[in-house]
Residue, then its C-alpha position, 0 to 999 in steps of 0.5 A: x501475526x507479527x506484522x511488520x509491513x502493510x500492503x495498500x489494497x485500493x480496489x476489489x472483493x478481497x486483498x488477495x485478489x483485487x488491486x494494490x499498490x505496485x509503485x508510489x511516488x510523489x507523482x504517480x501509482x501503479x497497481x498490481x494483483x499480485x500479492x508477491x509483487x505489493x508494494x509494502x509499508x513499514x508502520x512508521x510510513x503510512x501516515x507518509x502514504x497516505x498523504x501522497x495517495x491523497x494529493x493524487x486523489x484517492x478517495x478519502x473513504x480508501x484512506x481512512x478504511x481499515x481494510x486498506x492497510x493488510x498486515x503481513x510479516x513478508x515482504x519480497x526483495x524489492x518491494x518495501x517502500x522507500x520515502x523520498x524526502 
């Protein structure tokens, strides 16, 4: 798959099924289980993900898993994460 974007799944049995990102900010995160509505990642930004989960206390085992980070090629208008400076 040519993976262009990456969906952040915090909780559950599956990515499909269980809890991801909705919204991040450099305060707060909201979840969703809806695939189709996920935020998702370029590549260039998961290391700036990653530090905003973790200063809002996400367990360093979520950060470093390698299932945290799903690859997908599609990403719905509106959901691609924007870094804020």
């Amino acid at each position: 798959m040519n993976s262009k974007y990456y969906i952040v799944w915090i909780e559950g049995f599956s990515a499909r099924g269980g809890e991801k990102l909705l919204t991040l900010d450099a305060n707060d995160h909201t979840y969703t289980t809806k695939m189709t509505e996920a935020l998702r990642v370029k590549h260039e930004d998961i290391g700036h993900v990653k530090e905003l989960l973790e200063k809002q206390q996400i367990a360093d085992w979520v950060l470093e898993s390698p299932n945290t980070f799903v690859p997908t090629s599609y990403a719905p208008k509106g959901t691609i994460f924007k870094k804020v400076d």
